[in-house]
C-alpha distance (Angstrom), angle and dihedral (degrees) to the residues before:
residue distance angle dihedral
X1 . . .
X2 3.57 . .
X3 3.81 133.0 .
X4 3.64 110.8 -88.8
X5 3.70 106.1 -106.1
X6 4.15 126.4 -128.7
X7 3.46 118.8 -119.0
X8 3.82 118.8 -127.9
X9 3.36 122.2 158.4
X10 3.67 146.6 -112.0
X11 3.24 118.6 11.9
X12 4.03 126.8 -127.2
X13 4.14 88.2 -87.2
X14 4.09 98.1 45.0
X15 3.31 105.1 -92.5
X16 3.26 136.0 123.2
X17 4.01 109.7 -142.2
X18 3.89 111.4 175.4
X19 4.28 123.9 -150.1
X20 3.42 126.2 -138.7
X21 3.84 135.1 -160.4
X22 4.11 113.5 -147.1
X23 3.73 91.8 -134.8
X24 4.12 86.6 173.3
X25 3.62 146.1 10.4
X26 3.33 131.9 -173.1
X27 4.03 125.5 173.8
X28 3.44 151.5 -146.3
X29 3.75 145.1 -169.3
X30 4.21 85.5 -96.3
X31 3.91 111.2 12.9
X32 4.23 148.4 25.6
X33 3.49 123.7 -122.1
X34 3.44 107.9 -162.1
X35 4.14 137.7 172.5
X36 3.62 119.2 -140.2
X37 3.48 139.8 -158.4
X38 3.89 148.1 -158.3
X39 3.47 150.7 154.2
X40 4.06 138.8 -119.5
X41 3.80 125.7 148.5
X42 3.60 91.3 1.7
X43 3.66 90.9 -66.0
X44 3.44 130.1 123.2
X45 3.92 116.1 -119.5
X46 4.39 120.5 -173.9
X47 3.49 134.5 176.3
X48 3.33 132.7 -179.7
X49 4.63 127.2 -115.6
X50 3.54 125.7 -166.3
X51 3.85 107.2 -171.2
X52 3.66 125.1 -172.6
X53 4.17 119.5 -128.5
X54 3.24 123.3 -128.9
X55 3.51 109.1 44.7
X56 4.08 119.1 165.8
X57 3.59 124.7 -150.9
X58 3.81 110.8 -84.0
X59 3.70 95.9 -153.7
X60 3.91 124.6 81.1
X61 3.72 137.0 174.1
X62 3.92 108.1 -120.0
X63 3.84 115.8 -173.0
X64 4.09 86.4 -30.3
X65 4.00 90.3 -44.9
X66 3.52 123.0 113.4
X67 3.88 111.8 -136.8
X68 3.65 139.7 167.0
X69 3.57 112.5 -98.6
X70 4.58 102.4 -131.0
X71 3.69 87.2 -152.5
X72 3.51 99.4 57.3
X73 3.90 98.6 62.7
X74 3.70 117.1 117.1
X75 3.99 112.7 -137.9
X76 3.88 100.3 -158.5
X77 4.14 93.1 2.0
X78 3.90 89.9 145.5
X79 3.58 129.4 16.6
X80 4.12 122.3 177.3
X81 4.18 110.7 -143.2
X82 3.30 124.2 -159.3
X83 4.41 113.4 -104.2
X84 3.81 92.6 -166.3
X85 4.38 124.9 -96.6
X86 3.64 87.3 -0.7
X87 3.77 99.8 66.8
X88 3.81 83.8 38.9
X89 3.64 93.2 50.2
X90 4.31 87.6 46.0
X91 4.06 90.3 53.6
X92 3.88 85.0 56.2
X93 3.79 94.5 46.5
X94 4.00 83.1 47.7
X95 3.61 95.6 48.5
X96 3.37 85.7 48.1
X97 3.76 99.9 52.5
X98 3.70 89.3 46.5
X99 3.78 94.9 60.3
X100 4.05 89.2 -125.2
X101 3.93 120.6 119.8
X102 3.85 118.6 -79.2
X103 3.87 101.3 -94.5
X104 3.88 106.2 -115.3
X105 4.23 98.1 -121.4
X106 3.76 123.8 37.9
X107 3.90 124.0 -107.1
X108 3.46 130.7 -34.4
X109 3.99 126.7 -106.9
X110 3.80 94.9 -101.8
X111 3.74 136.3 -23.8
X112 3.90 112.3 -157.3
X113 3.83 129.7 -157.9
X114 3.52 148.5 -146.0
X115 4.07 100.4 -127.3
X116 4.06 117.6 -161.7
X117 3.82 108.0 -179.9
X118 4.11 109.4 -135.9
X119 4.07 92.6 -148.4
X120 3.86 114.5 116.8
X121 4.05 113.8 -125.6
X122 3.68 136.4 149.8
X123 3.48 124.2 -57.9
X124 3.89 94.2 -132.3
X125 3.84 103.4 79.9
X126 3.63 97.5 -144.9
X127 3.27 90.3 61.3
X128 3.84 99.8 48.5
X129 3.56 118.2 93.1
X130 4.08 118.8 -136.1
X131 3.41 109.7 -110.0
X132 3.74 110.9 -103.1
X133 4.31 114.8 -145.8
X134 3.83 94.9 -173.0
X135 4.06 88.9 61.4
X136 3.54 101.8 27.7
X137 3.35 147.6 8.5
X138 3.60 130.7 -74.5
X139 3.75 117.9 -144.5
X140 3.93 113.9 -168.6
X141 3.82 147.3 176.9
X142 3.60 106.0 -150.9
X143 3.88 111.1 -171.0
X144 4.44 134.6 168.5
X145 3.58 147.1 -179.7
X146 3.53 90.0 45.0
X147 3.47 113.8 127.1
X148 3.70 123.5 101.5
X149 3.74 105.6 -82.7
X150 3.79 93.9 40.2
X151 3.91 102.0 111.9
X152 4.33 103.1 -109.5
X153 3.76 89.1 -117.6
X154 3.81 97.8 65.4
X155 3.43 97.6 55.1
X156 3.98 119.0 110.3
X157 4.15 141.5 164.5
X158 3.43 138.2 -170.8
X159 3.80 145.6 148.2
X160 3.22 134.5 -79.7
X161 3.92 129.3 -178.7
X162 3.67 131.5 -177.1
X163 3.28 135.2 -167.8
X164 3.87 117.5 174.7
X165 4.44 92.6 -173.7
X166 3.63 92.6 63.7
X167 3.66 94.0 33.8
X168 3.92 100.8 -119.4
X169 3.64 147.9 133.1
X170 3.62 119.9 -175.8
X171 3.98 128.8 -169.1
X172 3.63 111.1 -156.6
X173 3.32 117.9 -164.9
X174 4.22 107.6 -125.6
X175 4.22 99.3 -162.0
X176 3.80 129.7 -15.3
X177 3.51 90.2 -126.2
X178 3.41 90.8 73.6
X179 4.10 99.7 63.9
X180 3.56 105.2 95.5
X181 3.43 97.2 50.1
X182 4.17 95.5 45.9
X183 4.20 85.7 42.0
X184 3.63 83.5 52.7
X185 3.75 98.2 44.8
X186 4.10 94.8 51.6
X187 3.63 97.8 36.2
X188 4.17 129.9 95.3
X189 4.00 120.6 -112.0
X190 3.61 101.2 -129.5
C-alpha cells in the first residue's frame, strides 16, 4: 500500500483536491470496502468507501456526440462511513481547507453517492466491459441530494478516482461552489 499522503491545501488553480492512501480492501461478489488514510497536522485522518463492482463506462459516442449514457448511473455506487476520530478529525481538516467554520460534531454515519464513471465504452451494454480499479483507473463523478424534493442548495458533485494497483484514492474537488453543501452533507449535527 502506499504512503499515506499529507494534506495541504489548495492547489495552484483553487481547488482543493484531497489524497488518499487505500490502507485496506476487502471484496465481495458486487462491491469494495476499503479503509483510507491521510495526513494533516501530523495527525492521522480515515474514512471509510464502499464501492460497487461492476461499473460500465458512462460515456458513449452517439452519431459522433459524446453523451451520458441514463442507464449507467449508480444510485448509492460509493458511500464514505464514518471509522471513528479519524473521519471526525478529516471533516475538520475539510472545513478547514474550505475556509467555512469547523462543524461542531465530527462526521456523519455514512454519506452515499450517485457514481457516473467518465470512461468512454460502447453503447450496447453487453458489449461494455465493467470498469476494473485493481488494473486501471477509475475516473468518477460522484454527485447527491439531487432528486426532486432535495432543496437546490444541498446539492453537490465531485470526482472521485480509484485506483487499487497504486494504492490510491483521490477526492477532487469538482467547483468551489459546491463546499458548503458537501461540508454540510458529511458533517455531524451537534
Amino acid at each position: 500500500m502506499a504512503d499515506e499522503p499529507t494534506w495541504t491545501g489548495e492547489d495552484e488553480d483553487g481547488f482543493v483536491d484531497l489524497t488518499f492512501a487505500i490502507r485496506s480492501v476487502s471484496r465481495t461478489d458486487d462491491a469494495y470496502e476499503m479503509r483510507l488514510g491521510a495526513q494533516f497536522e501530523d495527525r492521522s485522518l480515515g474514512v471509510g468507501l464502499h464501492l460497487v463492482r461492476g461499473i460500465l463506462p458512462g460515456l458513449v459516442v452517439v452519431d459522433g456526440e459524446m453523451q451520458a449514457l441514463g442507464s449507467r448511473f449508480y444510485r448509492g455506487g460509493a458511500r464514505l462511513f464514518s471509522t471513528g476520530a479519524e473521519s471526525d478529525r478529516m471533516v475538520q481538516a475539510i472545513a478547514h481547507f474550505y475556509g467555512l467554520p469547523r462543524p461542531p460534531a465530527g462526521m456523519v454515519e455514512s454519506e452515499s453517492f450517485n457514481l457516473f464513471a467518465l470512461h468512454q465504452g460502447p453503447l450496447d451494454d453487453l458489449e461494455a466491459r465493467p470498469i476494473d480499479p485493481e488494473s486501471e483507473r477509475l475516473h468518477a463523478k460522484i454527485f447527491a441530494k439531487d432528486r426532486p424534493d432535495d432543496p437546490a442548495e444541498d446539492y453537490y458533485e465531485s470526482h472521485l478516482n480509484v485506483d487499487l494497483d497504486e494504492g490510491l484514492v483521490f477526492w477532487n474537488e469538482k467547483d468551489p461552489d459546491y463546499r458548503k453543501s458537501l461540508l454540510r452533507a458529511i458533517a455531524a449535527q451537534a
